[in-house]
PDB file of N, CA, C and O in Angstrom, chain B, residues numbered from 101:
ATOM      1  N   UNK B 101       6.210  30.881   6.734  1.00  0.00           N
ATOM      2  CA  UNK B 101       5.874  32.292   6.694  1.00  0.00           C
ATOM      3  C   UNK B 101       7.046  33.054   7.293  1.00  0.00           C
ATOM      4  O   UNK B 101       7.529  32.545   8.305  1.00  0.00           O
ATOM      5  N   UNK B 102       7.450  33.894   6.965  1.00  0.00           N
ATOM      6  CA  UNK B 102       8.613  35.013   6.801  1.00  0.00           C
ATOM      7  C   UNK B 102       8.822  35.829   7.482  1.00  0.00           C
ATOM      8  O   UNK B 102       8.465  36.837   6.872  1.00  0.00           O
ATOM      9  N   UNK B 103       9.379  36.247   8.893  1.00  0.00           N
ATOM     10  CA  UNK B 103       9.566  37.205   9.830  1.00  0.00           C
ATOM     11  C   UNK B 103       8.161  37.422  10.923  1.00  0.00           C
ATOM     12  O   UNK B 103       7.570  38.499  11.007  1.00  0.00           O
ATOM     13  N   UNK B 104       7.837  36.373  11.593  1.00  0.00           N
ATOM     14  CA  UNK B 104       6.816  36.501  12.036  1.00  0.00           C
ATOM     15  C   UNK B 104       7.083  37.312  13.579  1.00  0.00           C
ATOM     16  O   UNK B 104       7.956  36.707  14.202  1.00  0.00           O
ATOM     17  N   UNK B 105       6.662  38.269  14.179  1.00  0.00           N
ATOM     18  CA  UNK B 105       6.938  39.001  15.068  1.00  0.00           C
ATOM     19  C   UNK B 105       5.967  38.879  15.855  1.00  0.00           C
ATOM     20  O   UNK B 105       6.208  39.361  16.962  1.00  0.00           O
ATOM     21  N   UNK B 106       5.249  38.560  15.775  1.00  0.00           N
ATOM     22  CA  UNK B 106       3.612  38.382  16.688  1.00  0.00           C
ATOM     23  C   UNK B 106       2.757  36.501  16.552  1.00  0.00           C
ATOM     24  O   UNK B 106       2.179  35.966  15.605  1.00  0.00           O
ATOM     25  N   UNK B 107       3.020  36.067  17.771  1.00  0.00           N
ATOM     26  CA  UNK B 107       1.697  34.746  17.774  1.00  0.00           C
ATOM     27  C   UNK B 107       1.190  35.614  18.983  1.00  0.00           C
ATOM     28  O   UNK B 107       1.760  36.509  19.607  1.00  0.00           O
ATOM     29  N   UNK B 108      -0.065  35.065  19.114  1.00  0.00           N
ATOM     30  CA  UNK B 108      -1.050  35.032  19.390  1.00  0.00           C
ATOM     31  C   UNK B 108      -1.935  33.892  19.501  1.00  0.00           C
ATOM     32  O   UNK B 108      -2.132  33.091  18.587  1.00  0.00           O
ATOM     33  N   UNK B 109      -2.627  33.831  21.009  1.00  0.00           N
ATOM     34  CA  UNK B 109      -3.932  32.896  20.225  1.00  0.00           C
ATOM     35  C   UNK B 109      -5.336  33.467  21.122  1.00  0.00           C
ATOM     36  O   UNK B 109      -5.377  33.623  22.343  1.00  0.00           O
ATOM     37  N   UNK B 110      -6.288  33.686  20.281  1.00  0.00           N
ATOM     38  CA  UNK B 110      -7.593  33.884  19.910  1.00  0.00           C
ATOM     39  C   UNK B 110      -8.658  32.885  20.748  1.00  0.00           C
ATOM     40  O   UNK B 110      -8.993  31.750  20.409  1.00  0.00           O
ATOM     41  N   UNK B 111      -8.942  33.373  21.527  1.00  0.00           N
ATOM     42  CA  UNK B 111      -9.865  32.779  22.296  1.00  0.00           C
ATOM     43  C   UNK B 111     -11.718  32.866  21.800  1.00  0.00           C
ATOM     44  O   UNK B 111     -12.199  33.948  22.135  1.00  0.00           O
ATOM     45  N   UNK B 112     -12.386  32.239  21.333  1.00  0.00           N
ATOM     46  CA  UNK B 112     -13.705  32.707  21.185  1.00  0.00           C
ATOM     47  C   UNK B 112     -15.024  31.930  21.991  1.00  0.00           C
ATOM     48  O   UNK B 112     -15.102  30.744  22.313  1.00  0.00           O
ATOM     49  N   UNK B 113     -15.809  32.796  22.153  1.00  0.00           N
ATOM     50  CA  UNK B 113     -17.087  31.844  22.537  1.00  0.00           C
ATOM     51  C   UNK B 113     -18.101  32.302  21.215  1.00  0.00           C
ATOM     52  O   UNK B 113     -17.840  33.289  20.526  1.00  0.00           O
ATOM     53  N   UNK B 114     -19.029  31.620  21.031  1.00  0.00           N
ATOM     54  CA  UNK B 114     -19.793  31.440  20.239  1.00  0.00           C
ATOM     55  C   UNK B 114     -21.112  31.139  20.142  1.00  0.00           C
ATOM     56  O   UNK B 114     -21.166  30.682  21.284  1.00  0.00           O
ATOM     57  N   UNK B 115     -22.126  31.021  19.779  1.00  0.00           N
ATOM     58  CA  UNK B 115     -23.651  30.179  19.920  1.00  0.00           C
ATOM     59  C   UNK B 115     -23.284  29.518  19.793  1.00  0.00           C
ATOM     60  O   UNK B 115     -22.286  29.280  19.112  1.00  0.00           O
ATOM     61  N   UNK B 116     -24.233  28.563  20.697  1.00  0.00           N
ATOM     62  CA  UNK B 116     -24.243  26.933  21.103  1.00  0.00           C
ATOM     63  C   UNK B 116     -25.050  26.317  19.317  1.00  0.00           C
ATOM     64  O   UNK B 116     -25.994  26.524  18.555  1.00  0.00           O
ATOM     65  N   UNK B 117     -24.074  25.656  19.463  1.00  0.00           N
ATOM     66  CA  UNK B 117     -24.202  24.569  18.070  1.00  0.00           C
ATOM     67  C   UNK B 117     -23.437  24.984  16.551  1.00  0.00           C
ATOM     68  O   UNK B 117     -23.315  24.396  15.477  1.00  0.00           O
ATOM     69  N   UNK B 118     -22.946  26.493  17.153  1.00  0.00           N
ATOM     70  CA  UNK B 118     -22.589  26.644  16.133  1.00  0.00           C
ATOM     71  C   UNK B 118     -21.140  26.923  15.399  1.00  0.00           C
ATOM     72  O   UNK B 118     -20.837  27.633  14.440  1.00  0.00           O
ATOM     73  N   UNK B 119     -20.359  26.040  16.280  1.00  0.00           N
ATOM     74  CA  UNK B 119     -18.831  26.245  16.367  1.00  0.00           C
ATOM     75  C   UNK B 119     -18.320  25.668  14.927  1.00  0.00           C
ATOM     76  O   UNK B 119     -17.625  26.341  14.166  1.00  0.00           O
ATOM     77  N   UNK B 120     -18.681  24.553  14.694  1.00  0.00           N
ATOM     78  CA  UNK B 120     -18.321  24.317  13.037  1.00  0.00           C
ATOM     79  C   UNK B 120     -18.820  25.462  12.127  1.00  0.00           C
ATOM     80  O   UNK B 120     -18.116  25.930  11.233  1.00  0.00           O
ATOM     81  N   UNK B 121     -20.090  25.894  12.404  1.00  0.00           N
ATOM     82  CA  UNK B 121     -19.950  26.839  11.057  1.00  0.00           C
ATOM     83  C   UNK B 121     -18.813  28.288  11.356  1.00  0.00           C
ATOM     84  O   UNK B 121     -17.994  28.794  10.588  1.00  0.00           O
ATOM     85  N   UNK B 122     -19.079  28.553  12.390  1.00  0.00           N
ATOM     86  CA  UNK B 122     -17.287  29.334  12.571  1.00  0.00           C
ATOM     87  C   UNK B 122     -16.321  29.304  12.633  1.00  0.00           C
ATOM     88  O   UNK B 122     -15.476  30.183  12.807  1.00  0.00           O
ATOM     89  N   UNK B 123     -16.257  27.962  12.461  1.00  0.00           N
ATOM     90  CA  UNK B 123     -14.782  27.966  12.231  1.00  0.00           C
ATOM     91  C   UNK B 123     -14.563  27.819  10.594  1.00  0.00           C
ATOM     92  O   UNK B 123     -13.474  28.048  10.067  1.00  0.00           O
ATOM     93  N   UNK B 124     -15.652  27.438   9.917  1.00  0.00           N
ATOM     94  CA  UNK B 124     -15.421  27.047   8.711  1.00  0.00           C
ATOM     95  C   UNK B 124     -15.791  28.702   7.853  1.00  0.00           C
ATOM     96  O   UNK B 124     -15.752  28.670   6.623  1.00  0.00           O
ATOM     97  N   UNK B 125     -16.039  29.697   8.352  1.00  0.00           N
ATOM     98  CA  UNK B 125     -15.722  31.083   8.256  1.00  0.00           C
ATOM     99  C   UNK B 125     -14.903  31.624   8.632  1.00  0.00           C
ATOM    100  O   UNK B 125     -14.554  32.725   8.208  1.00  0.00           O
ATOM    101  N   UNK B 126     -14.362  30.992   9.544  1.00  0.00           N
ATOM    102  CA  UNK B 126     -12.849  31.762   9.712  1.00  0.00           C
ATOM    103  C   UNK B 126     -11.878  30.947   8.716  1.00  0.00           C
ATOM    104  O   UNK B 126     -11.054  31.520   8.004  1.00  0.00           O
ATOM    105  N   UNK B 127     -11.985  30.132   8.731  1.00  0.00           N
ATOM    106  CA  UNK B 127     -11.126  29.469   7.187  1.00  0.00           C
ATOM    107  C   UNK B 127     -11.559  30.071   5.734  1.00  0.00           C
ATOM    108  O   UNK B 127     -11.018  29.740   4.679  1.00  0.00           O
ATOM    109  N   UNK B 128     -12.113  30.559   5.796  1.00  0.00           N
ATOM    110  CA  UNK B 128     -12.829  31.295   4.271  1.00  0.00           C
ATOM    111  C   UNK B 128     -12.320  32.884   4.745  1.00  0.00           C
ATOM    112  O   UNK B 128     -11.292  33.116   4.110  1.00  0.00           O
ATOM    113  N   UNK B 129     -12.524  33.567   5.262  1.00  0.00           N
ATOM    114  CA  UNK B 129     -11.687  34.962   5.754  1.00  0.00           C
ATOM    115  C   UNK B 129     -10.506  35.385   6.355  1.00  0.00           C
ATOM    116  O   UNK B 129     -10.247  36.587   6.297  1.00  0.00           O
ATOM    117  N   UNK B 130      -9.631  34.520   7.001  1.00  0.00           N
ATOM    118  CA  UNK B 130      -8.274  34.430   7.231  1.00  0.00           C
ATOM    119  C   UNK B 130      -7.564  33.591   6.540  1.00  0.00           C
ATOM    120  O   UNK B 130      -7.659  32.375   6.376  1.00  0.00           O
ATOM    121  N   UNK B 131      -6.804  34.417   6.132  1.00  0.00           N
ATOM    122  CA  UNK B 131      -5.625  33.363   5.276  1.00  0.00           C
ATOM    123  C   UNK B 131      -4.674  32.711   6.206  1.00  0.00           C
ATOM    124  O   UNK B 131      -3.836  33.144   6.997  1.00  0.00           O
ATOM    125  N   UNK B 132      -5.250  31.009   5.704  1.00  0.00           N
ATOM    126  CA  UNK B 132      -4.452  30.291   5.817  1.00  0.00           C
ATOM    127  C   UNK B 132      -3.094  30.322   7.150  1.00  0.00           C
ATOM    128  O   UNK B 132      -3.006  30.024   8.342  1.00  0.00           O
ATOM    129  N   UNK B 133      -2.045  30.969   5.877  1.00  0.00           N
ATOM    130  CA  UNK B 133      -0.951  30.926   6.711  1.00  0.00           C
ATOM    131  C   UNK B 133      -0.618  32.335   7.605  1.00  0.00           C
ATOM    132  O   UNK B 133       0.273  33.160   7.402  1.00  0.00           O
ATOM    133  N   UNK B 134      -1.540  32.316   8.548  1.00  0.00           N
ATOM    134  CA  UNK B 134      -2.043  33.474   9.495  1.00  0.00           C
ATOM    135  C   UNK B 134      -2.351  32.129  10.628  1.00  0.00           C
ATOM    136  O   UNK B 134      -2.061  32.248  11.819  1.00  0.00           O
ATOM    137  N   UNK B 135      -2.938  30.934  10.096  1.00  0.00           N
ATOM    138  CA  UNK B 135      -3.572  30.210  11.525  1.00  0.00           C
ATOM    139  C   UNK B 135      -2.297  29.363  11.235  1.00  0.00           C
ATOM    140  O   UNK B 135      -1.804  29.111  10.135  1.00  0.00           O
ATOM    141  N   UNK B 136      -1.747  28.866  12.845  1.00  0.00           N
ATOM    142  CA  UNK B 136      -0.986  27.876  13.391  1.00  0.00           C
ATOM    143  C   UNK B 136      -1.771  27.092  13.153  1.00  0.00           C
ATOM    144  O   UNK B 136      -1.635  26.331  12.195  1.00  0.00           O
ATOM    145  N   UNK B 137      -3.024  27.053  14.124  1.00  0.00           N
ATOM    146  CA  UNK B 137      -3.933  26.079  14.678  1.00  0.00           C
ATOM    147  C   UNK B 137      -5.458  26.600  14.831  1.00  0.00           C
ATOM    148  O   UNK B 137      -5.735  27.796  14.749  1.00  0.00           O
ATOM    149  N   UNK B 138      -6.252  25.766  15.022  1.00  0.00           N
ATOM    150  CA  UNK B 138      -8.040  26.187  14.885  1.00  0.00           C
ATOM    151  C   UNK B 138      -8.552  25.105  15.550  1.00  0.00           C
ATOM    152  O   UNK B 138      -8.841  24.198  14.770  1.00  0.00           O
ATOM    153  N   UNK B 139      -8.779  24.855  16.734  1.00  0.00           N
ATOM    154  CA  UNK B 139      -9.080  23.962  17.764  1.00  0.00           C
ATOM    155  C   UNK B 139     -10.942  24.436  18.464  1.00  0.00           C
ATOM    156  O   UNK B 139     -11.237  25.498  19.014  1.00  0.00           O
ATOM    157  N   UNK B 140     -11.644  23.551  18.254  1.00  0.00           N
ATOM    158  CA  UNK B 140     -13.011  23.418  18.871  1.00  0.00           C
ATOM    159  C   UNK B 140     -12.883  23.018  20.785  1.00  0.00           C
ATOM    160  O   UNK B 140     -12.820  21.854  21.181  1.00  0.00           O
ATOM    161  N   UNK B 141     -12.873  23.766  21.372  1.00  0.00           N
ATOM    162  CA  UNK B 141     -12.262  23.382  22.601  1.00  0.00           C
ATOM    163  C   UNK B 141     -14.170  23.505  23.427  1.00  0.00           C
ATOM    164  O   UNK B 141     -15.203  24.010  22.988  1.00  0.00           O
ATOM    165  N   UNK B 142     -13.864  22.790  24.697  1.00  0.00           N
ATOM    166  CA  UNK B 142     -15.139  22.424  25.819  1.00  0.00           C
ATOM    167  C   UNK B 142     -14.425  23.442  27.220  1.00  0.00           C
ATOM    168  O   UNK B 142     -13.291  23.531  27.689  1.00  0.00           O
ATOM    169  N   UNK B 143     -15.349  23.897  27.444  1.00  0.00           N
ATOM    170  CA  UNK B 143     -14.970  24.669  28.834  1.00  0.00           C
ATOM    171  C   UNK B 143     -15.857  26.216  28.498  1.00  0.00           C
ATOM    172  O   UNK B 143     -16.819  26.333  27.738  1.00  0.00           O
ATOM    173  N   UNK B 144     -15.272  27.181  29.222  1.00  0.00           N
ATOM    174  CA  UNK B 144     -15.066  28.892  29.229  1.00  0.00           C
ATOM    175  C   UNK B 144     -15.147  29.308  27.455  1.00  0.00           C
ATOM    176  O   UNK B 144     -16.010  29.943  26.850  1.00  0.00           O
ATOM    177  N   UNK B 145     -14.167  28.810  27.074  1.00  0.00           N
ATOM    178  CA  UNK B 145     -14.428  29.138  25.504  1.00  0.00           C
ATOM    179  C   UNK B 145     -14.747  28.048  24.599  1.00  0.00           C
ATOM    180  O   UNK B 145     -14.404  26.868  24.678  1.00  0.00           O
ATOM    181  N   UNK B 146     -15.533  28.691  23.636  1.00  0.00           N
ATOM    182  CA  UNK B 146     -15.501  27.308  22.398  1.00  0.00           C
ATOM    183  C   UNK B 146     -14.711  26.943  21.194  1.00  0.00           C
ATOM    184  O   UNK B 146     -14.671  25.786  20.775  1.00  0.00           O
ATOM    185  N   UNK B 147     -13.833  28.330  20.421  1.00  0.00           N
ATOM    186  CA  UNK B 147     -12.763  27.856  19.614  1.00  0.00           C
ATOM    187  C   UNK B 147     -11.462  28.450  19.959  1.00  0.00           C
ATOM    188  O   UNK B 147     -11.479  29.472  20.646  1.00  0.00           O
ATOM    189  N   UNK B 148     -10.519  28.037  19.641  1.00  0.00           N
ATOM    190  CA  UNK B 148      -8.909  28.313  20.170  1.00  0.00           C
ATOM    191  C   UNK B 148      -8.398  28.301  18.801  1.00  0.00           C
ATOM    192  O   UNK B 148      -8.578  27.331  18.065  1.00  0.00           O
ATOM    193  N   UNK B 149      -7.523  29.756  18.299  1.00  0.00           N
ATOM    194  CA  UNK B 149      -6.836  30.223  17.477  1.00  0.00           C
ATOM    195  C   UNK B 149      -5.837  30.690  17.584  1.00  0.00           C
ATOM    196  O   UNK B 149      -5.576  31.743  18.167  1.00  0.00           O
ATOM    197  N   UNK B 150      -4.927  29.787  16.891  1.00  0.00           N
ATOM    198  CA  UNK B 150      -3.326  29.888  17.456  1.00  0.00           C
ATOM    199  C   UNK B 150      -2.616  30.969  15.868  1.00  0.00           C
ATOM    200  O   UNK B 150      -2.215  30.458  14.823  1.00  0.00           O
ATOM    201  N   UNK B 151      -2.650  32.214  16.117  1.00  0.00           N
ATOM    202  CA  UNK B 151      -2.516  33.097  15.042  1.00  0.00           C
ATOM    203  C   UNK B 151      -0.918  33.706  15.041  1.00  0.00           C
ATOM    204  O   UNK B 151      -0.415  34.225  16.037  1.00  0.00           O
ATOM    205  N   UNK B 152      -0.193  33.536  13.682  1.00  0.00           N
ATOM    206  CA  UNK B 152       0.898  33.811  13.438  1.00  0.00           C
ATOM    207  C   UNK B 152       0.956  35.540  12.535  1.00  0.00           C
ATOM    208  O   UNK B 152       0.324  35.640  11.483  1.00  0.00           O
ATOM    209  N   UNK B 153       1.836  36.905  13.135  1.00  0.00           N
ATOM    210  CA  UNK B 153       0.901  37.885  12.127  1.00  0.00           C
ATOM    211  C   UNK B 153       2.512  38.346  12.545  1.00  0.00           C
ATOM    212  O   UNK B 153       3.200  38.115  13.539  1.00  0.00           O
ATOM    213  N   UNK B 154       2.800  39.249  11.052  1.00  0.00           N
ATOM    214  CA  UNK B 154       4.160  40.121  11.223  1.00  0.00           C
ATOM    215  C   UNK B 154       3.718  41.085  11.837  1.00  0.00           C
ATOM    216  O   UNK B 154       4.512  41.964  11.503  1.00  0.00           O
ATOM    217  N   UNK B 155       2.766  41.699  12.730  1.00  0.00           N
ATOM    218  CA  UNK B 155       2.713  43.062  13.143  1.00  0.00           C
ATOM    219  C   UNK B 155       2.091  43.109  13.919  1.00  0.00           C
ATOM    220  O   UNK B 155       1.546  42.005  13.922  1.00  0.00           O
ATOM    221  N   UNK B 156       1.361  44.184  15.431  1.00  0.00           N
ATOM    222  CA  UNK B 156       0.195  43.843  16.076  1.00  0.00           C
ATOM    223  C   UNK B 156      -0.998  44.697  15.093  1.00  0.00           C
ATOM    224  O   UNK B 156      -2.219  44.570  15.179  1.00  0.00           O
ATOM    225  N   UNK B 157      -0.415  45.375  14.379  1.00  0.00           N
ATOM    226  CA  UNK B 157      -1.479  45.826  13.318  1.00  0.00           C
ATOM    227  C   UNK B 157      -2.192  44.613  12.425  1.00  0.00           C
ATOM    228  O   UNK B 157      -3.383  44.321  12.532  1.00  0.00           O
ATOM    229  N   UNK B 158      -1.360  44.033  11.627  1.00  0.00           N
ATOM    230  CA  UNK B 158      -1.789  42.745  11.040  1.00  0.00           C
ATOM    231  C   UNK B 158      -2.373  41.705  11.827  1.00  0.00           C
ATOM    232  O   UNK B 158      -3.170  41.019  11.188  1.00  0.00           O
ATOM    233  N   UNK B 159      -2.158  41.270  13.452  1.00  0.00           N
ATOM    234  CA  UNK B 159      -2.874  40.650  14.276  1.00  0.00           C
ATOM    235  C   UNK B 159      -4.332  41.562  14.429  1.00  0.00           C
ATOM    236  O   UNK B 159      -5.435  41.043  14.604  1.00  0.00           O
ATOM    237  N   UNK B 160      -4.118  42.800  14.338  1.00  0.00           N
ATOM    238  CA  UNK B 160      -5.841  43.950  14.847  1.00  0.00           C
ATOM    239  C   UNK B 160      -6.857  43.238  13.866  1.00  0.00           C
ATOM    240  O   UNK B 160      -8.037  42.927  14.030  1.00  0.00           O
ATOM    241  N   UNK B 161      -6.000  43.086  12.790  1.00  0.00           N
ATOM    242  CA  UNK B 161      -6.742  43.195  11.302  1.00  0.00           C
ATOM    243  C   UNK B 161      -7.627  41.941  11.517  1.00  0.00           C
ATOM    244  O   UNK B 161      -8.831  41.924  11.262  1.00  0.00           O
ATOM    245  N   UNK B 162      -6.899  40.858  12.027  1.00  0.00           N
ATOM    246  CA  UNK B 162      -6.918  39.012  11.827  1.00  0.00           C
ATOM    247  C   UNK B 162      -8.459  39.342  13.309  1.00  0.00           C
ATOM    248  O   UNK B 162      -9.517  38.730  13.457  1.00  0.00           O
ATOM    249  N   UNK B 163      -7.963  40.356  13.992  1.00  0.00           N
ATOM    250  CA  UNK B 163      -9.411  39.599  15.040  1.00  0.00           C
ATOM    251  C   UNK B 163     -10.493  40.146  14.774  1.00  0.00           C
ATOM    252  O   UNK B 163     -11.627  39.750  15.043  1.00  0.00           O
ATOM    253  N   UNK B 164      -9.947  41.704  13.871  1.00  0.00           N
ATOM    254  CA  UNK B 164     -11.522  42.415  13.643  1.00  0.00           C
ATOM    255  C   UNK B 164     -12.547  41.823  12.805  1.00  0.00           C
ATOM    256  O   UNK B 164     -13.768  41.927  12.917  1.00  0.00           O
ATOM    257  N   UNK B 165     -11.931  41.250  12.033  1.00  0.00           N
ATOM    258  CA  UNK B 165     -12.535  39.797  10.489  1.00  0.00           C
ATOM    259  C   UNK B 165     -12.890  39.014  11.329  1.00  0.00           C
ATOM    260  O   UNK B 165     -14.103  38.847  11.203  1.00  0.00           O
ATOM    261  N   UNK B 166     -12.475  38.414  12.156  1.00  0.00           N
ATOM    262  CA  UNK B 166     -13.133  37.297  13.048  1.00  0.00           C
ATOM    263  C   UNK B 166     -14.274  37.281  13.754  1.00  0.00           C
ATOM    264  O   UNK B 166     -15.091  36.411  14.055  1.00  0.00           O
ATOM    265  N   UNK B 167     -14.092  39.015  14.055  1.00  0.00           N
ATOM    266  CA  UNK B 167     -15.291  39.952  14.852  1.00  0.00           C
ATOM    267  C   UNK B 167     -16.722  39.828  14.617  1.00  0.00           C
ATOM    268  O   UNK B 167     -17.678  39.560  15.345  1.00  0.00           O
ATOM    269  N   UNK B 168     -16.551  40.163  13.109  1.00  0.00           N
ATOM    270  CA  UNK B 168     -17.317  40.270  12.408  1.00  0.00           C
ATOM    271  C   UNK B 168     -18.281  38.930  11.678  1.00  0.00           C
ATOM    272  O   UNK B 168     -19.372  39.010  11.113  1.00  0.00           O
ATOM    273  N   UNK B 169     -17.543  37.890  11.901  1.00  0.00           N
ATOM    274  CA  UNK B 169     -18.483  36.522  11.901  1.00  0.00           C
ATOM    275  C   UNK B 169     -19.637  36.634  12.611  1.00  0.00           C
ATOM    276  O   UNK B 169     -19.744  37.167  13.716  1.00  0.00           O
ATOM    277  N   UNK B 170     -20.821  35.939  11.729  1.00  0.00           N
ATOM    278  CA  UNK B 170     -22.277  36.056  12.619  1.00  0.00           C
ATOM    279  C   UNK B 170     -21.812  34.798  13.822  1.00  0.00           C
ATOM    280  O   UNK B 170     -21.008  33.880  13.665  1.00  0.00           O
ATOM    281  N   UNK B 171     -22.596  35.126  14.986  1.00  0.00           N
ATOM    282  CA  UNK B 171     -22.237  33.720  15.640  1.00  0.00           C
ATOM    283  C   UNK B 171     -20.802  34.124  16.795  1.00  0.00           C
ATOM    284  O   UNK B 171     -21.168  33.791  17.922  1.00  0.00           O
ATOM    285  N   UNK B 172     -20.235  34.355  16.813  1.00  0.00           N
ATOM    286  CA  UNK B 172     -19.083  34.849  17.376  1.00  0.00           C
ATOM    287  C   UNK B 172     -19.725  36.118  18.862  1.00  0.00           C
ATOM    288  O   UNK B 172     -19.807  37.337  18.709  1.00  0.00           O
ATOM    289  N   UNK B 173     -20.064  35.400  20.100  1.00  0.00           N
ATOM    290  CA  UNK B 173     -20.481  36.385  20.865  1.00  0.00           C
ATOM    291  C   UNK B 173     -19.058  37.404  21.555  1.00  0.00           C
ATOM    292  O   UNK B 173     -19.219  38.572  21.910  1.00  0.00           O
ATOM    293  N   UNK B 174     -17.793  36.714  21.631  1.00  0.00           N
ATOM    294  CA  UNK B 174     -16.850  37.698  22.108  1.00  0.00           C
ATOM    295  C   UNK B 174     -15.458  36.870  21.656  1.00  0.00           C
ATOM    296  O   UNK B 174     -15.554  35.974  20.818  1.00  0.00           O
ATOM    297  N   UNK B 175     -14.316  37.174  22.181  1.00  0.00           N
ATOM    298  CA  UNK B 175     -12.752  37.310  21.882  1.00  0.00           C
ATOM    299  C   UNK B 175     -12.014  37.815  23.084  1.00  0.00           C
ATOM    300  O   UNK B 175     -11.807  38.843  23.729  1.00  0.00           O
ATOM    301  N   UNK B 176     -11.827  36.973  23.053  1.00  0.00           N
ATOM    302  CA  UNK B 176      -9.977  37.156  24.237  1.00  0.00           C
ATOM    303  C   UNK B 176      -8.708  37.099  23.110  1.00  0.00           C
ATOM    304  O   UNK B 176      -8.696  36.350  22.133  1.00  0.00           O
ATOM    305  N   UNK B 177      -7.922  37.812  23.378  1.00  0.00           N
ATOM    306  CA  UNK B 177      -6.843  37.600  22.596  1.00  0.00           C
ATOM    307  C   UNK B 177      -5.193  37.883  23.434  1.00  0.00           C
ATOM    308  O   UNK B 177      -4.611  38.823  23.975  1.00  0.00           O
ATOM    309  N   UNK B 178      -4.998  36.791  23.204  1.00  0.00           N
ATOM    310  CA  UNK B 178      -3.748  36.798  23.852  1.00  0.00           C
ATOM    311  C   UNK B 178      -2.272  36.671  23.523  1.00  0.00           C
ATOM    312  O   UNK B 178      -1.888  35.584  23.093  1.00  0.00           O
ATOM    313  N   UNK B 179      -1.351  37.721  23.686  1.00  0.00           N
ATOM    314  CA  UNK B 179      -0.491  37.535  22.627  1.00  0.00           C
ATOM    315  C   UNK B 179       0.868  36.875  23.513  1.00  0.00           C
ATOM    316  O   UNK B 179       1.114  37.262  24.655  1.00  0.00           O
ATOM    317  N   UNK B 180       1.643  35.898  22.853  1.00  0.00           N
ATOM    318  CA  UNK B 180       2.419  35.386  22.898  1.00  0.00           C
ATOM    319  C   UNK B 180       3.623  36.119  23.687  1.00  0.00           C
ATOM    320  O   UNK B 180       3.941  37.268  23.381  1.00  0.00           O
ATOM    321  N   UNK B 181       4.198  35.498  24.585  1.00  0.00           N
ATOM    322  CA  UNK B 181       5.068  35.823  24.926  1.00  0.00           C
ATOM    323  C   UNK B 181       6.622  34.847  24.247  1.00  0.00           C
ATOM    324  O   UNK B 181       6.522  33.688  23.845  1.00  0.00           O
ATOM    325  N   UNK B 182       7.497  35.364  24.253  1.00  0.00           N
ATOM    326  CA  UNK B 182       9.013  35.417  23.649  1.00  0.00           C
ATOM    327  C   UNK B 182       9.693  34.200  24.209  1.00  0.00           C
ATOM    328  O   UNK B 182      10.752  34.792  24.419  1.00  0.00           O
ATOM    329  N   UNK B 183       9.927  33.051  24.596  1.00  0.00           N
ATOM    330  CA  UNK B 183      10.254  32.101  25.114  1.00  0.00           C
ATOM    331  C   UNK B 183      12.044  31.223  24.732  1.00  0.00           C
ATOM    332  O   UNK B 183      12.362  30.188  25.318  1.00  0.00           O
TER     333      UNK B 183
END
């Protein structure tokens, strides 16, 4: 992917039991080559989204769609620092 100016990764919690079916909605509403990574994680949060976006507009876009998944109780989003 082509001039990427923004990672990010996407912190979510979710209803209990229901982390596969969100993640398998966020694979049906984000394209593809937008996710690094899509990790089911144990702790504070339940999925980890490692998001690649040319813009912080195009990142707004990627969490408000995510938002909007049934199942999805909140979002941390954290953007990458320059290394």
């Amino acid at each position: 992917m082509g001039n990427i100016l923004v990672s990010a990764y996407v912190l979510l919690t979710v209803k209990t039991g229901k982390e596969y079916d969100v993640v398998d909605e966020i694979k049906k509403r984000v394209p593809m080559n937008k996710i690094r990574d899509i990790s089911i994680v144990y702790g504070m949060f339940d999925i980890v989204i490692a998001v690649d976006a040319h813009s912080l507009g195009d990142l707004e876009r990627i969490v408000l769609e995510i938002r909007k998944i049934p199942y999805v109780s909140s979002t941390t989003t954290l953007v990458s620092a320059k290394t």
